[in-house]
C-alpha positions as CSV (number, residue, x, y, z in Angstrom):
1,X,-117.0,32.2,165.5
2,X,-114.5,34.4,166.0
3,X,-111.6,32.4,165.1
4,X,-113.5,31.4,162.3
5,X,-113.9,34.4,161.1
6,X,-110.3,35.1,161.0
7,X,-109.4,31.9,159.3
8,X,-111.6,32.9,156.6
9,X,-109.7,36.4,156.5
10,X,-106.3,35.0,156.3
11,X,-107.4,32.9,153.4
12,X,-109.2,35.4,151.6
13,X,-106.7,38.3,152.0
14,X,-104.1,36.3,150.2
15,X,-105.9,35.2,147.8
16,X,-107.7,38.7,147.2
17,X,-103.8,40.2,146.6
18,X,-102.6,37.2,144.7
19,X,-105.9,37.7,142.3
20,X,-105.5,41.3,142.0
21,X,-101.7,40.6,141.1
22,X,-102.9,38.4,138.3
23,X,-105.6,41.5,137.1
24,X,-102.2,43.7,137.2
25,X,-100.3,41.5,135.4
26,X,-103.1,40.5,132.7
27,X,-103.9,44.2,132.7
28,X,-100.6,44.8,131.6
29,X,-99.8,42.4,129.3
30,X,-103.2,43.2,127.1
31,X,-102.0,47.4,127.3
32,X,-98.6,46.2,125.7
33,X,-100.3,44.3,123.2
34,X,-102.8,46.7,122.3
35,X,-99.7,49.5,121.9
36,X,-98.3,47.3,119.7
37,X,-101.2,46.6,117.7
38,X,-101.8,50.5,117.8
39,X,-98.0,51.2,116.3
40,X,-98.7,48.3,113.5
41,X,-101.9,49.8,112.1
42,X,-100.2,53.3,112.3
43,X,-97.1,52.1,110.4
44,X,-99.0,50.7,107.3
45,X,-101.6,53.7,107.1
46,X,-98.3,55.5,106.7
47,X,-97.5,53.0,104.2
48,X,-100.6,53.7,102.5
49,X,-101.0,57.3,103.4
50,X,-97.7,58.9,102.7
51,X,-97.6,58.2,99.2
52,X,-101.2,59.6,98.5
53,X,-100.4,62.6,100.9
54,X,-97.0,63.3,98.6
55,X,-98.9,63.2,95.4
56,X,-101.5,65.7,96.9
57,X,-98.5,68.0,97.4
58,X,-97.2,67.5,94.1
59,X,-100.6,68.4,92.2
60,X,-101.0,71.3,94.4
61,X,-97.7,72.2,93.3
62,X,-98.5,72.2,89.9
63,X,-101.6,73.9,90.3
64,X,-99.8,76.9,91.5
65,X,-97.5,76.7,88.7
66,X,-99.8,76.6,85.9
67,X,-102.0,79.8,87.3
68,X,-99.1,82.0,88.2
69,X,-99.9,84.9,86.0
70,X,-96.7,84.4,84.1
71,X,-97.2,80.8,83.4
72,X,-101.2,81.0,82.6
73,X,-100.4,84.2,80.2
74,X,-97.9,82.7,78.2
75,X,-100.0,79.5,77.7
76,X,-103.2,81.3,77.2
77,X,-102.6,83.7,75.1
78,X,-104.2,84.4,71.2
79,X,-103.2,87.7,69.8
80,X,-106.9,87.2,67.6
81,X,-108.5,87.6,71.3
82,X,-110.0,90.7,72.9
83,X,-108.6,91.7,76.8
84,X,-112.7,90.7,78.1
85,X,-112.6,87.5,76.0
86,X,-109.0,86.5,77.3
87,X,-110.1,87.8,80.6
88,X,-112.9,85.3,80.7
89,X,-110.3,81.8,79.1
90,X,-107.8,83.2,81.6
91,X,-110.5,83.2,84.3
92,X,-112.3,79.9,83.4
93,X,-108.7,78.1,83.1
94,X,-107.8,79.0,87.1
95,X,-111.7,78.1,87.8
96,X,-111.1,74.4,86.1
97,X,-107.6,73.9,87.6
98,X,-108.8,75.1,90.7
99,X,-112.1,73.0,90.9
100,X,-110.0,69.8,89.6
101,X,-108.1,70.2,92.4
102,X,-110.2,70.3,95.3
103,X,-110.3,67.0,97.0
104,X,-106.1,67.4,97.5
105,X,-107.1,70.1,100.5
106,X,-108.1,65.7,102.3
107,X,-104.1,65.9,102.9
108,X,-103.1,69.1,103.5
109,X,-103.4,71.4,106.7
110,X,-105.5,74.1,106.8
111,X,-102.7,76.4,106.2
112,X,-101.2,75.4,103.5
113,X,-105.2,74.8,101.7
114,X,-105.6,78.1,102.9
115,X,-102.5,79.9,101.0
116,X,-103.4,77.7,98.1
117,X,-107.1,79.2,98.1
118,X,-105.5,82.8,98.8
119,X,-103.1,82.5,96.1
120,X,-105.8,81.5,93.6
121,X,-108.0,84.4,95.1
122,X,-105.1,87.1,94.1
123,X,-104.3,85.4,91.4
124,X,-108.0,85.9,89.9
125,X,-108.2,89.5,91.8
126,X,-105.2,90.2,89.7
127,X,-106.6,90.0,86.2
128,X,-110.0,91.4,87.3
129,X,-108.3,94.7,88.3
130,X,-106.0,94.7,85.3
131,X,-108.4,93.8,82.9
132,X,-110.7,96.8,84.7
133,X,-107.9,99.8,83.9
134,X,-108.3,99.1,80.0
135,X,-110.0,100.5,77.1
136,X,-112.9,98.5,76.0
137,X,-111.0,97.7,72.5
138,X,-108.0,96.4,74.5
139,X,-106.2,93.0,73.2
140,X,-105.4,90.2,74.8
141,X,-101.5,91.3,74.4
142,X,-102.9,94.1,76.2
143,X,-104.5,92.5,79.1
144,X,-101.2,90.4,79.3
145,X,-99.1,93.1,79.7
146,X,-101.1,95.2,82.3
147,X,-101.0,92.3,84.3
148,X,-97.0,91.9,84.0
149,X,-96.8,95.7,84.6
150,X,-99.3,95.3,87.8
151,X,-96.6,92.5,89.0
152,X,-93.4,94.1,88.5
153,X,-94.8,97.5,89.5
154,X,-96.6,96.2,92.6
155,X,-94.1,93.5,93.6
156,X,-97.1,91.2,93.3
157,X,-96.2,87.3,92.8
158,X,-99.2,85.3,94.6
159,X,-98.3,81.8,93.9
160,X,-95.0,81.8,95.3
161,X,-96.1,82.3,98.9
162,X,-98.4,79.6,98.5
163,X,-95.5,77.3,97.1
164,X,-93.2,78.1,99.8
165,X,-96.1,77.4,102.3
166,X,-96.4,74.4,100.5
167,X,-92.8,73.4,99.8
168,X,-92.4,74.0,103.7
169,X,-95.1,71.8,104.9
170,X,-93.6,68.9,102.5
171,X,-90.1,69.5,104.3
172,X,-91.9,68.9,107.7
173,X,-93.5,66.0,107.1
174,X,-90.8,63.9,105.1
C-alpha cells in the first residue's frame, strides 16, 4: 500500500503543477484581455465624452461673460427704467442664465462649478449692495454706474476668477 500510495503521489503531483500552470497561464491571458477591453471602452467614452465635456466648458464660459457686470449692464440697460426695476431684469437675467445652465456642473469638477456658483453669488451680491446705497428715484443709469464705481473703487471683477478657474481646468484636461 505503501508503494501504492506513492505512485499515486508522483502522478498527481505533476499533474497538480502542470494543472495549476494551465490556471496561471489562462489566468493570465483572460487579465490581458480584459485590460484591453478596459482601454477600448475607455478610448471611445473619450470619444464620446470629450466633446460634450468641451462644450460644457464653452457654455460655462459664456455664462460668465454675459453676467459680468460690465457685459449684463451694457445689454440690459433702458434709460425709461427705474434703479429697483433694472435691479429686478438685471437680477432675473443672471437667475435665467444661471438656471439654464445648470446641468453643465455633470462635466465640471467641483472647483471650477464652485467658482462658477461664487462668481454668480458676487455677481448678484454686487447689484443688491449697489442698488441698496441709492435714492429711491434712482435710474437705471444710476444703478449702472454705482455698480461700475463699486468695481473700479473696490477692485471687484467676479467673473474673471471663475473664468481663469475655468480656462485653467480646460488647459488640464486637453
Amino acid at each position: 500500500m505503501n508503494a501504492n500510495l506513492r505512485d499515486f503521489i508522483q502522478i498527481l503531483l505533476p499533474a497538480g503543477i502542470v494543472l495549476y500552470a494551465m490556471y496561471l497561464t489562462v489566468k493570465s491571458f483572460l487579465d490581458q484581455e480584459m485590460e484591453k477591453k478596459l482601454v477600448e471602452v475607455k478610448g471611445k467614452n473619450a470619444e464620446t465624452v470629450l466633446p460634450v465635456r468641451l462644450q460644457a466648458y464653452e457654455r460655462i464660459c459664456l455664462l460668465l461673460e454675459r453676467i459680468a457686470p460690465n457685459n449684463l449692464l451694457v445689454r440690459l440697460n433702458d434709460s425709461a427704467l427705474s434703479a429697483p426695476e433694472f435691479k429686478q431684469i438685471l437680477l432675473s437675467e443672471i437667475r435665467q442664465e444661471f438656471s439654464h445652465n445648470l446641468s453643465q456642473q455633470v462635466y465640471m469638477s467641483d472647483q471650477a462649478w464652485g467658482a462658477t456658483k461664487a462668481a454668480m453669488e458676487e455677481v448678484v451680491m454686487l447689484i443688491n449692495t449697489a442698488a441698496a446705497n441709492l435714492k429711491p428715484d434712482a435710474t437705471s443709469l444710476d444703478l449702472a454706474r454705482m455698480v461700475f464705481d463699486t468695481i473700479i473703487n473696490h477692485d471687484v471683477d467676479p467673473t474673471s476668477r471663475a473664468l481663469k478657474v475655468v480656462k485653467d481646468e480646460i488647459r488640464q484636461i486637453f
